[in-house]
Rosetta silent file (secondary structure, phi, psi, omega in degrees, C-alpha in Angstrom):
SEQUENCE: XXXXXXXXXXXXXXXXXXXXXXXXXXXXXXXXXXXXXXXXXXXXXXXXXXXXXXXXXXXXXXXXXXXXXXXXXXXXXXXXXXXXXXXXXXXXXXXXXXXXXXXXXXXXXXXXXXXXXXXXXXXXXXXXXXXXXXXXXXXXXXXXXXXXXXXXXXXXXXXXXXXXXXXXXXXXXXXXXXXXXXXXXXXXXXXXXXXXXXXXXXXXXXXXXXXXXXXXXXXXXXXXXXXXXXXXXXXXXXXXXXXXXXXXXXXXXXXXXXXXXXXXXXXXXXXXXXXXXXXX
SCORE:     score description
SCORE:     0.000 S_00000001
   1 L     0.000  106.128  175.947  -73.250  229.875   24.073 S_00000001
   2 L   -80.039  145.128  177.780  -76.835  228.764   25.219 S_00000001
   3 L  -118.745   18.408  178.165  -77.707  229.678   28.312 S_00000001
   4 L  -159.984  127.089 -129.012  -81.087  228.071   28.694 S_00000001
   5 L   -80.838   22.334  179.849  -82.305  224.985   28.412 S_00000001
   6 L  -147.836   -1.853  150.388  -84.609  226.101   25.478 S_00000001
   7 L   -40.037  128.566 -179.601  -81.590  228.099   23.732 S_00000001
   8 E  -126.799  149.848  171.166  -81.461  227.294   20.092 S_00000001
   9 E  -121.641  175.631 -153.032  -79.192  227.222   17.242 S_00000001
  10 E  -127.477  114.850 -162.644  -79.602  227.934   14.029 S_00000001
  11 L   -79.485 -177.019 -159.810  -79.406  225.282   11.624 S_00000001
  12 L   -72.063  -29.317  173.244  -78.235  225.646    7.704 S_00000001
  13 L   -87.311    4.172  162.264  -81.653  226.305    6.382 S_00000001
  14 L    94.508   15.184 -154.000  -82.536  228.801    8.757 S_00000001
  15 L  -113.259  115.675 -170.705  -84.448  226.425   11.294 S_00000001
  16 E   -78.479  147.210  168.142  -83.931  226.994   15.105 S_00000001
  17 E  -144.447  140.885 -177.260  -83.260  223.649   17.092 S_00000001
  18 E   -50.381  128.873  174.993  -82.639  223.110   20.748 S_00000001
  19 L   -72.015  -37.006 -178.043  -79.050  222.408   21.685 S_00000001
  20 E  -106.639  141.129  175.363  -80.255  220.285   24.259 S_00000001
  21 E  -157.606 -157.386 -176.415  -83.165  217.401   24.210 S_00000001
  22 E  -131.180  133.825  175.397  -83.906  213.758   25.145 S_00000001
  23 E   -94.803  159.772  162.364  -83.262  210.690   23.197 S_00000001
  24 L  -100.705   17.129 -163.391  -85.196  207.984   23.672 S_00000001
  25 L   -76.062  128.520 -166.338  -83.479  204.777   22.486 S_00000001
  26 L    83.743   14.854  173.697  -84.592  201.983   24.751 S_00000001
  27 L  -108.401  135.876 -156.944  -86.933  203.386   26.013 S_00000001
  28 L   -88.913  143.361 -171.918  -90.111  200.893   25.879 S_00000001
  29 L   -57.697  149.588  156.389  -93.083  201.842   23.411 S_00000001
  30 L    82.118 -114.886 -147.998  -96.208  203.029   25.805 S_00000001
  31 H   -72.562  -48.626 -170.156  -96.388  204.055   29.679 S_00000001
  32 H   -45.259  -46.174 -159.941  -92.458  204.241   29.960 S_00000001
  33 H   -79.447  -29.918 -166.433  -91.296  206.431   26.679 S_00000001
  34 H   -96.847  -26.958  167.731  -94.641  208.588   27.380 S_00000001
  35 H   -73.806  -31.743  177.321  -93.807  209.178   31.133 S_00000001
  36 H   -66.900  -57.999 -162.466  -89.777  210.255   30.064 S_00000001
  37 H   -61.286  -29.081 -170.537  -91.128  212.381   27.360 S_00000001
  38 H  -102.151   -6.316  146.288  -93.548  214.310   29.361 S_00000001
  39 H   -41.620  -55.626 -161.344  -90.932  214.660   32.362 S_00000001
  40 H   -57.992  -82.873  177.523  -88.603  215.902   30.070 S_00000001
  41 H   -29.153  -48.999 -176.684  -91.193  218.650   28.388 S_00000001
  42 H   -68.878  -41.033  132.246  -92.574  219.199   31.835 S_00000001
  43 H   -11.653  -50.616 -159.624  -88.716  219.896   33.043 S_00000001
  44 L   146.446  -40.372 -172.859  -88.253  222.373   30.160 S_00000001
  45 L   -71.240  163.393 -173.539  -86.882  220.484   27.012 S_00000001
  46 L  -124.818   -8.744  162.020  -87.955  221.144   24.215 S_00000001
  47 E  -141.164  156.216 -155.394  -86.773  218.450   21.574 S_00000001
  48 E  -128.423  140.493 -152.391  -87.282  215.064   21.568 S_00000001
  49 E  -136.065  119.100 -171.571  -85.288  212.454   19.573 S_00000001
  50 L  -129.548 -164.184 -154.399  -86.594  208.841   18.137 S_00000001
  51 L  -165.731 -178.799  178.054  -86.082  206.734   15.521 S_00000001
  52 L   -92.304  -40.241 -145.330  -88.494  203.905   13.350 S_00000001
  53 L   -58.148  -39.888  176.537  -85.772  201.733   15.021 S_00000001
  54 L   -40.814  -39.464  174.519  -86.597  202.672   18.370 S_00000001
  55 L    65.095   26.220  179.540  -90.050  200.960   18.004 S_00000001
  56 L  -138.702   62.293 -175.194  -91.390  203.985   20.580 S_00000001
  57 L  -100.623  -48.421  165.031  -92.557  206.584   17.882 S_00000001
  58 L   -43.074  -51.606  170.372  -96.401  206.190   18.876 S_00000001
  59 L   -46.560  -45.525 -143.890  -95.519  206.849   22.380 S_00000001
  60 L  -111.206 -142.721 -114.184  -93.522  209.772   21.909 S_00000001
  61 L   -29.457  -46.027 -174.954  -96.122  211.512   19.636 S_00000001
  62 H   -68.131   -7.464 -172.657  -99.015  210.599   22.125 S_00000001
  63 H   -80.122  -50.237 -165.593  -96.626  212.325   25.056 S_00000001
  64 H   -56.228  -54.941 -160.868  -95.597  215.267   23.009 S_00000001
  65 H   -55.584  -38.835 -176.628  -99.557  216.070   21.962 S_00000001
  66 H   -40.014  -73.054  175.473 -100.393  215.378   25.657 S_00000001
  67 H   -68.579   -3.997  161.555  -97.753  217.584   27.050 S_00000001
  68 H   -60.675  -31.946  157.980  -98.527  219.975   24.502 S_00000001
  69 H   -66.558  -50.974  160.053 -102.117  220.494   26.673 S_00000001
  70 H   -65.425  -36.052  149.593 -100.928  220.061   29.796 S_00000001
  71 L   -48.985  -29.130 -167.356  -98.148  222.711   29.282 S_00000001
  72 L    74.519   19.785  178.673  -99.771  225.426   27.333 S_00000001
  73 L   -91.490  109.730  178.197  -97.523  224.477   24.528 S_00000001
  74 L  -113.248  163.031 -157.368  -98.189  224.656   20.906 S_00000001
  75 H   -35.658  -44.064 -174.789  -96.814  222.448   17.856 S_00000001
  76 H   -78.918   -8.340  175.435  -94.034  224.972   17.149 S_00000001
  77 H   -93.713   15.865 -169.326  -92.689  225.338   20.302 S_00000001
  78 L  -142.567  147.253 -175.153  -91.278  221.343   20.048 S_00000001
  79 E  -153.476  107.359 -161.286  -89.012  220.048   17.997 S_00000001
  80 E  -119.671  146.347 -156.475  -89.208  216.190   17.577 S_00000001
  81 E   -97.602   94.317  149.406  -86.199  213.962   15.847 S_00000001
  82 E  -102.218  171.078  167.093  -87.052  210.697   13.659 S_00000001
  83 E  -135.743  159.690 -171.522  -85.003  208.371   11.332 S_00000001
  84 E   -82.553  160.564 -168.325  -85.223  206.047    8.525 S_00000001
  85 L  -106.749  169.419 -172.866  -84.299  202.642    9.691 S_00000001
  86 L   -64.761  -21.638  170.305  -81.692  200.516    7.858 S_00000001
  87 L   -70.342  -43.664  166.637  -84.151  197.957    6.102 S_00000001
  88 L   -65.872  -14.958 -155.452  -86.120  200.804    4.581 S_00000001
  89 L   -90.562  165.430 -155.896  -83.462  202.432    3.195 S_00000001
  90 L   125.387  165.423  176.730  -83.654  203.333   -0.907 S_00000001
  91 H   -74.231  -33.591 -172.015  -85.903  205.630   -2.475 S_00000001
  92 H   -68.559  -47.137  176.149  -89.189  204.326   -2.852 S_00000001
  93 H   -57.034  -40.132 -166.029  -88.791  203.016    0.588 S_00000001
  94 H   -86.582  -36.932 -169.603  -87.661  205.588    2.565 S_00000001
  95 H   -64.596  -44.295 -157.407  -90.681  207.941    0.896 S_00000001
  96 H   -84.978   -2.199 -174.860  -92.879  205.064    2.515 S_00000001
  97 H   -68.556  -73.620  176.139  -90.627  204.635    5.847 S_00000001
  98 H   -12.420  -70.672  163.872  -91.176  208.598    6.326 S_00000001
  99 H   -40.279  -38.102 -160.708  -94.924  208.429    5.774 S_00000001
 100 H   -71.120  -41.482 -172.965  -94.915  205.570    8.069 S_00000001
 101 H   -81.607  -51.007 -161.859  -92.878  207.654   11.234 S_00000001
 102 H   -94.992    4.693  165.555  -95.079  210.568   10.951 S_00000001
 103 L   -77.906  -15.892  167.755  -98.603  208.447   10.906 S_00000001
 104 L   -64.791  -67.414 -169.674  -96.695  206.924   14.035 S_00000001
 105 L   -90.823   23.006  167.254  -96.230  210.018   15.857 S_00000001
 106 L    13.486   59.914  173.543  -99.345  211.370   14.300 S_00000001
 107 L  -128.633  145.122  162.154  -98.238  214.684   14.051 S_00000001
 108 L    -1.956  -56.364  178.744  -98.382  217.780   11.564 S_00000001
 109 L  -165.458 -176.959  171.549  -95.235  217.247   10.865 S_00000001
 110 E   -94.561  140.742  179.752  -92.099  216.248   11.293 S_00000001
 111 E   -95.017  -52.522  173.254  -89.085  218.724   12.508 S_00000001
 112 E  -115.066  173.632  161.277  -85.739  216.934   11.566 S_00000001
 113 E  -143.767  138.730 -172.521  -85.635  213.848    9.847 S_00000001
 114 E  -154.851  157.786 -171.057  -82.482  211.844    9.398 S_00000001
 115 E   -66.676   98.950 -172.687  -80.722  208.736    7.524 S_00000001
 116 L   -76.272    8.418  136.748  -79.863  206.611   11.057 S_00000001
 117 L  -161.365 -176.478 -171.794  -76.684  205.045    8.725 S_00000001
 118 L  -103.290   76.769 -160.249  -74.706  204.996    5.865 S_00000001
 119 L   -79.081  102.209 -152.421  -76.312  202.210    4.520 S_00000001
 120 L   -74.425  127.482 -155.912  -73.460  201.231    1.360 S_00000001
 121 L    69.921  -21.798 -173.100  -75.271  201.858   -1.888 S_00000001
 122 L  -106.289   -0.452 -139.733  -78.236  202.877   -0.680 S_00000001
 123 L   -97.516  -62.461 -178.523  -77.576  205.886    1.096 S_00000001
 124 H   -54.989  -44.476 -177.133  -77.631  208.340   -1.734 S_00000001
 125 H  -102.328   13.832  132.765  -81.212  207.334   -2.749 S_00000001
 126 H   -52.596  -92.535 -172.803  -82.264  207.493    0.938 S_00000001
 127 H   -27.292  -74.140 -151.441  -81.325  211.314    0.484 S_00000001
 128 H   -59.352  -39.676  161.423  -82.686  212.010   -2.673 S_00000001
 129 H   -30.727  -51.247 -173.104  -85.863  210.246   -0.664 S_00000001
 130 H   -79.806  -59.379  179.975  -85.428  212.931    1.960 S_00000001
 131 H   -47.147  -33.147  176.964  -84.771  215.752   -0.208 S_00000001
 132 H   -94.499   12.276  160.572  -87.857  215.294   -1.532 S_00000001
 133 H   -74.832  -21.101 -155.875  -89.869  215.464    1.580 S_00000001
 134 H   -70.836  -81.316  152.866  -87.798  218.466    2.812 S_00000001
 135 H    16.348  -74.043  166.316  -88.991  219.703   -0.492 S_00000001
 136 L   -74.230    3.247  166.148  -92.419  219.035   -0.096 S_00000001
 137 L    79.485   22.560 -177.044  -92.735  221.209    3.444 S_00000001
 138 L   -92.918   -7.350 -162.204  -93.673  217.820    5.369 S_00000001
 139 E  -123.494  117.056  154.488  -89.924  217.579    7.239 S_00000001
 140 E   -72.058  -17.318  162.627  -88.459  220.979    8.010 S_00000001
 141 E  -145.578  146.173  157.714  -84.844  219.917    8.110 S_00000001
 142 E  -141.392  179.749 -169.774  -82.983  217.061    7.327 S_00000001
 143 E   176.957 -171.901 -156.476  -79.319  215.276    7.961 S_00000001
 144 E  -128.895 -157.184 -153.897  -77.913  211.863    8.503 S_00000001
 145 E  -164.028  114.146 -174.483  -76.777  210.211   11.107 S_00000001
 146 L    51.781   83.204  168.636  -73.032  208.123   12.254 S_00000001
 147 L  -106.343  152.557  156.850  -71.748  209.813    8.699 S_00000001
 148 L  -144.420  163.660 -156.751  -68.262  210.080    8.774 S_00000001
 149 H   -54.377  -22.341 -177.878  -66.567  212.397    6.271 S_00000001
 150 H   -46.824  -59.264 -149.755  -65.606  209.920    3.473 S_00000001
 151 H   -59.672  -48.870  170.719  -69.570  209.216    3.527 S_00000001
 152 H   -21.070  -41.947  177.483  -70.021  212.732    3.843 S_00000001
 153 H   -71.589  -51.576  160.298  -67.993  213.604    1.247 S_00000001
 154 H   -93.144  -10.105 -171.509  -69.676  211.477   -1.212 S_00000001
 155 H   -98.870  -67.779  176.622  -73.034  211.987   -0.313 S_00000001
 156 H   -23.020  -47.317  114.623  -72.234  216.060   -0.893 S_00000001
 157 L    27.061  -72.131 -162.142  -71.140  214.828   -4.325 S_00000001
 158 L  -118.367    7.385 -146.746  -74.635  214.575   -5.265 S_00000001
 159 L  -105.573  130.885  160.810  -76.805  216.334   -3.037 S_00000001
 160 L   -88.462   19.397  138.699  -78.943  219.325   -3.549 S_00000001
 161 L   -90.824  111.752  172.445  -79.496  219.503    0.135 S_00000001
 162 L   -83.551  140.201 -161.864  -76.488  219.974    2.424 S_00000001
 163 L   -83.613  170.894 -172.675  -77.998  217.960    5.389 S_00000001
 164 L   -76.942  -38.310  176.788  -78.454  220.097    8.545 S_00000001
 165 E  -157.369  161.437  174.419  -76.977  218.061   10.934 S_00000001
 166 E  -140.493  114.277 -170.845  -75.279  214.725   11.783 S_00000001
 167 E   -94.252  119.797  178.213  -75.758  212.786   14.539 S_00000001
 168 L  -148.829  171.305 -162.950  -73.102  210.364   15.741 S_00000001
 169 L   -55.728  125.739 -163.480  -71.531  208.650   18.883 S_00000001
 170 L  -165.411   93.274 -179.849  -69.562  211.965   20.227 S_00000001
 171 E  -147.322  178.362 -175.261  -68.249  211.840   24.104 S_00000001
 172 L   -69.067    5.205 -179.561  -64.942  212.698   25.608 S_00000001
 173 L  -123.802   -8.429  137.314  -63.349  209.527   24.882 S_00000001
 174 E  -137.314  117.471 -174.701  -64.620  210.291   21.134 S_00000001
 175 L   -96.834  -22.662  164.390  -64.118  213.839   20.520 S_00000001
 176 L    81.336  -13.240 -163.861  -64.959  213.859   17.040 S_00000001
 177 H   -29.668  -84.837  164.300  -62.628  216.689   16.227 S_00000001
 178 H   -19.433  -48.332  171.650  -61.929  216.273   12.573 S_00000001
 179 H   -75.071  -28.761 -177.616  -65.497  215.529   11.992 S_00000001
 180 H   -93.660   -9.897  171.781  -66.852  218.055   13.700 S_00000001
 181 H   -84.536  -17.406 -169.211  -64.189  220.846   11.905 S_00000001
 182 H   -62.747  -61.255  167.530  -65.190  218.975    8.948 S_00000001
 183 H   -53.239 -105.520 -144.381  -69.467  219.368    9.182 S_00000001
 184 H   -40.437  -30.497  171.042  -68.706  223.269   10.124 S_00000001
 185 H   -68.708  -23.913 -174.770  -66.664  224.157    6.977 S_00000001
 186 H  -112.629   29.716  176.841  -69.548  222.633    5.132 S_00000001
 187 L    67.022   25.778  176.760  -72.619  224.298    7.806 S_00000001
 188 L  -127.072  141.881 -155.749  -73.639  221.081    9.058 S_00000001
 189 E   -80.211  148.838  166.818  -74.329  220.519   12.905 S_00000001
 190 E  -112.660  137.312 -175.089  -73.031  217.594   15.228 S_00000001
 191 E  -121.957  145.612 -166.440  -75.526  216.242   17.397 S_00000001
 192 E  -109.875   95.617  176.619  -73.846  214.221   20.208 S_00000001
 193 E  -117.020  178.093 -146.477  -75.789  210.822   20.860 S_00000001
 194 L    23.041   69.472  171.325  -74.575  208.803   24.001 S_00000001
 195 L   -59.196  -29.592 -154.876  -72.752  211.692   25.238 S_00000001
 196 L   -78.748  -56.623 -148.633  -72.438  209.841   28.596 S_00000001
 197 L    96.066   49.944  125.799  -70.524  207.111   26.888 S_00000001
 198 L    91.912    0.220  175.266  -72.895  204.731   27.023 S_00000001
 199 L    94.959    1.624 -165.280  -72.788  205.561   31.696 S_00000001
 200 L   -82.267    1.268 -171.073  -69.349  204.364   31.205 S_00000001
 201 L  -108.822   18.868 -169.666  -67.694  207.980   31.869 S_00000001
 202 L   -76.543  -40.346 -168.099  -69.641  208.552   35.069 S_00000001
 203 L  -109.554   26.060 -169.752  -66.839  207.439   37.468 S_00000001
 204 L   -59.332  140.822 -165.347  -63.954  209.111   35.288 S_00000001
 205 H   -78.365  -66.068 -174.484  -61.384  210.535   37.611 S_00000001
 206 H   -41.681  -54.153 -179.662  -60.309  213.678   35.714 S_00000001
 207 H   -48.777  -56.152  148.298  -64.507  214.228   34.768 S_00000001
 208 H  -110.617   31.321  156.039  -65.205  214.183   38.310 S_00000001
 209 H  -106.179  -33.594  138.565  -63.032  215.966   39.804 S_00000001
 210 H   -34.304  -55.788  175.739  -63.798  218.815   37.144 S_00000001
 211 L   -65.464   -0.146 -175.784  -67.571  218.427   38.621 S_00000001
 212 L  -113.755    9.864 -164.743  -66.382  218.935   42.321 S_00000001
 213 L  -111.724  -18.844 -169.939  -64.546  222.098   41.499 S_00000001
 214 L  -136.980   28.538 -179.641  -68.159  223.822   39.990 S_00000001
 215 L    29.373   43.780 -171.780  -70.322  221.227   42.378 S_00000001
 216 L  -122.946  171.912  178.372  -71.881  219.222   39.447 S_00000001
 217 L   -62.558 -147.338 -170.677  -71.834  215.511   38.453 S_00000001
 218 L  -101.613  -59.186 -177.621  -69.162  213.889   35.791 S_00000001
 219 L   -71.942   25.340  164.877  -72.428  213.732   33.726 S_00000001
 220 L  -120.428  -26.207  172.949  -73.510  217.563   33.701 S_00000001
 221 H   -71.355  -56.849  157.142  -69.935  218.123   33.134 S_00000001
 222 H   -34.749  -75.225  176.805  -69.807  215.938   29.891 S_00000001
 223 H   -61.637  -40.144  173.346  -73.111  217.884   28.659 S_00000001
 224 H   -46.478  -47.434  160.626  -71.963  220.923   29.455 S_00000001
 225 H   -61.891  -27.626  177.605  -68.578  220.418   27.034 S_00000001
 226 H   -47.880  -56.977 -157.614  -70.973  219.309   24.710 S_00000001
 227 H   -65.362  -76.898 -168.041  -72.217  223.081   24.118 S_00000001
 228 L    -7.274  -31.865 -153.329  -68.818  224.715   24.998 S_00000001
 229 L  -131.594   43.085 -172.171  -67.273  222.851   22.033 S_00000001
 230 L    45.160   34.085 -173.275  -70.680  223.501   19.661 S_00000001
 231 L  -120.475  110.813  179.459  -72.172  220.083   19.364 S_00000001
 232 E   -52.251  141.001  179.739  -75.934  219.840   20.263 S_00000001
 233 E  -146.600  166.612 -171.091  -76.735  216.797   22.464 S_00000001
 234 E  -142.449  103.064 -179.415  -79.129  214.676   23.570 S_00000001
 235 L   -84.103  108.579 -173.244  -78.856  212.461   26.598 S_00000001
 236 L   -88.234  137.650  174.102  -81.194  209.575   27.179 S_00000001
 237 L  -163.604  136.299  175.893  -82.818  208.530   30.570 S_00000001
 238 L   -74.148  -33.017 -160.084  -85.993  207.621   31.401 S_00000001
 239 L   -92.653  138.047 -176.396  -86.178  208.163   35.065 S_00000001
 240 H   -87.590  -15.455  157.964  -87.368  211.639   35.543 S_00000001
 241 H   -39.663  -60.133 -167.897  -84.692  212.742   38.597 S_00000001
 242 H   -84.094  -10.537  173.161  -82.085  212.503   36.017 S_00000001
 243 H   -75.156  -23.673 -154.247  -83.730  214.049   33.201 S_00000001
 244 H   -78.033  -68.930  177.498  -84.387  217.006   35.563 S_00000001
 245 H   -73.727  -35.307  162.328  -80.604  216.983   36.444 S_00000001
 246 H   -61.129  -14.930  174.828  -78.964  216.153   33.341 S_00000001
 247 H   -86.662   -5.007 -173.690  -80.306  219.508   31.765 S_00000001
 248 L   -75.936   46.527 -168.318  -79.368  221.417   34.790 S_00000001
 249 L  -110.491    3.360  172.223  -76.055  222.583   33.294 S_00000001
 250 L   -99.791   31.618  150.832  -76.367  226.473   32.691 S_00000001
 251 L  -131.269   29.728  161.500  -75.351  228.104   35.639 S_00000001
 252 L  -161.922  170.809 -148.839  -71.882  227.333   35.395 S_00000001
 253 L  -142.996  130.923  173.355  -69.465  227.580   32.443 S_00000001
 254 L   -83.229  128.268  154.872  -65.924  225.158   31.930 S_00000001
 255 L  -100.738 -153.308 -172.224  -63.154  226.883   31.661 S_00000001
 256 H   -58.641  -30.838  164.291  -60.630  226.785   28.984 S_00000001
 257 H   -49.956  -58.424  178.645  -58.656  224.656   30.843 S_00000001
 258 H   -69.311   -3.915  179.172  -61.064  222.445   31.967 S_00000001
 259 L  -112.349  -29.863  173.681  -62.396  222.105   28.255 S_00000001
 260 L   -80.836    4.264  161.606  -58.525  221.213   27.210 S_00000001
 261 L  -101.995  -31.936  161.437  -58.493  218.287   29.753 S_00000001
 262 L   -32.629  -71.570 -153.398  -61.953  216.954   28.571 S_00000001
 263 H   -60.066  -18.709 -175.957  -60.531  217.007   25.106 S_00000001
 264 H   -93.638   28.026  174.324  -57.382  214.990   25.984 S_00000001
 265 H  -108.661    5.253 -172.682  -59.155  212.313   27.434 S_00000001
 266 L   -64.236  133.899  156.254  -60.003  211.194   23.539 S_00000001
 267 L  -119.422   13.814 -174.648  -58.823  207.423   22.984 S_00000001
 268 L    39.656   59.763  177.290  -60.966  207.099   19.420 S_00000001
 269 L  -106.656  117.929  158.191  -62.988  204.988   21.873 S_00000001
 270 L  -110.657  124.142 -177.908  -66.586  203.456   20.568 S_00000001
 271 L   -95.592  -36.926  161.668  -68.852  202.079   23.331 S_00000001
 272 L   -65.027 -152.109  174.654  -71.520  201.993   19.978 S_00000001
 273 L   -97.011  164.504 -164.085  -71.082  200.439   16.787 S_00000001
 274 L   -94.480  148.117 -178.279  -68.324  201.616   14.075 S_00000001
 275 L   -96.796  -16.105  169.743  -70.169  203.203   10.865 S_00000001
 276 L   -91.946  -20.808 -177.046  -67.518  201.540    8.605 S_00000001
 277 L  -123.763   74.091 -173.270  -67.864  198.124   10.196 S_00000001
 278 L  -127.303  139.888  176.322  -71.516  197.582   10.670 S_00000001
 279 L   -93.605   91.881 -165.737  -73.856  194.984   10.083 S_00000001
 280 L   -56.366    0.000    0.000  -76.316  197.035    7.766 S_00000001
């Protein structure tokens, strides 16, 4: 159970990663994505999670070296997220997407890297793409991203990597179960992106009335079940009051109860897009 907002877990290859960070999607390339990122860092977190897709990968590399100065922070104490976008993916491509992400965030290296979908045909030689970066020490871990086990299942099939983790749409109105007992029998992590639901679970009545009983929001409640039920997450906001307060979730603990009403709010509700019905 982490109990600090720099609390890590320990991924399949032996690679610590933050349970908690900040995504960034939508957050605009230059003053904006570089004032959330160095909020965040200056706050505490310690990984930070982008995408090619995002179109704010320069930003977030000029925040992280920045706050790496301002902070007293070196390379290893950060742990920054990118992904191949859907247009790149194949092999030849994805070796040149990759190159492409870390000359953006003009850094050392990369820490995870991951397949942002299950792009149909193309997927597998995205991986083998990956594998060989992993391979090559420039990525230290890698994993996919809105997998669900068929793809999972088939990509495992072929892979001489089991990926580390898989990040997909995971909030109390998708709970993920099945997927998430599924990735643990085979060691690979669920990362929880729009845990919030997208702000739509903010005024849930059961969600906050759980928060008035331990004097936190709906949303601190939400992240908090995140750890409680082992799925790392990463909750995007720009404005730095709420990054300050969405990590501000360790000094109280749900209890079992209160983590069996969370889970019964699941409707196999998507406020994102569906990973089987997407326009790749």
């Amino acid at each position: 159970m982490p109990n600090t907002l720099q609390d890590t877990v320990k991924l399949n290859n032996g690679v610590e990663m933050p349970w908690f960070g900040l995504g960034v999607f939508k957050a605009k390339e230059g003053e904006e994505v570089i004032r959330a990122v160095k909020a965040a860092i200056r706050a505490g977190y310690r990984s930070i999670d982008t995408a090619a897709a995002y179109n704010n990968e320069e930003g977030v590399g000029q925040a992280v070296r920045e706050a790496m100065e301002e902070n007293g922070l070196t390379r290893d104490q950060l742990f920054i997220t990118s992904k191949v976008w859907n247009s790149m993916q194949g092999y030849d491509t994805t070796l040149e997407a990759f190159e492409t992400s870390l000359a953006k965030l003009n850094l050392e290296y990369i820490d995870l890297f991951l397949v942002h979908w299950p792009v149909k045909g193309k997927y597998k030689d995205t991986w083998r793409a990956l594998e060989k970066v992993y391979k090559e020490g420039k990525v230290r871990a890698i994993g996919v991203s809105n997998f669900q086990i068929h793809h999972l299942e088939d990509l495992l099939g072929e892979a001489t990597v089991v990926p580390a983790v898989n990040q997909v749409e995971l909030h109390p109105q998708l709970t993920q179960k099945e997927l998430l007992k599924f990735a643990k029998g085979k060691g690979i992590r669920l990362e929880a992106w729009s845990p919030l639901g997208q702000g739509n679970l903010l005024t849930n009545d059961t969600l906050v009335s759980i928060g008035k009983k331990y004097g936190k929001t709906a949303a601190q409640v939400i992240l908090r079940w995140d750890l409680q039920v082992g799925v790392i997450t990463i909750p995007k906001s720009v404005t730095e009051s709420r990054i300050i307060e969405n990590a501000d979730i360790f000094d109280f603990e749900l209890s079992a109860e209160d983590i069996a009403a969370i889970d019964g709010l699941n409707q196999n509700k998507r406020f994102g897009s569906d990973p089987d019905n997407f326009n790749f």
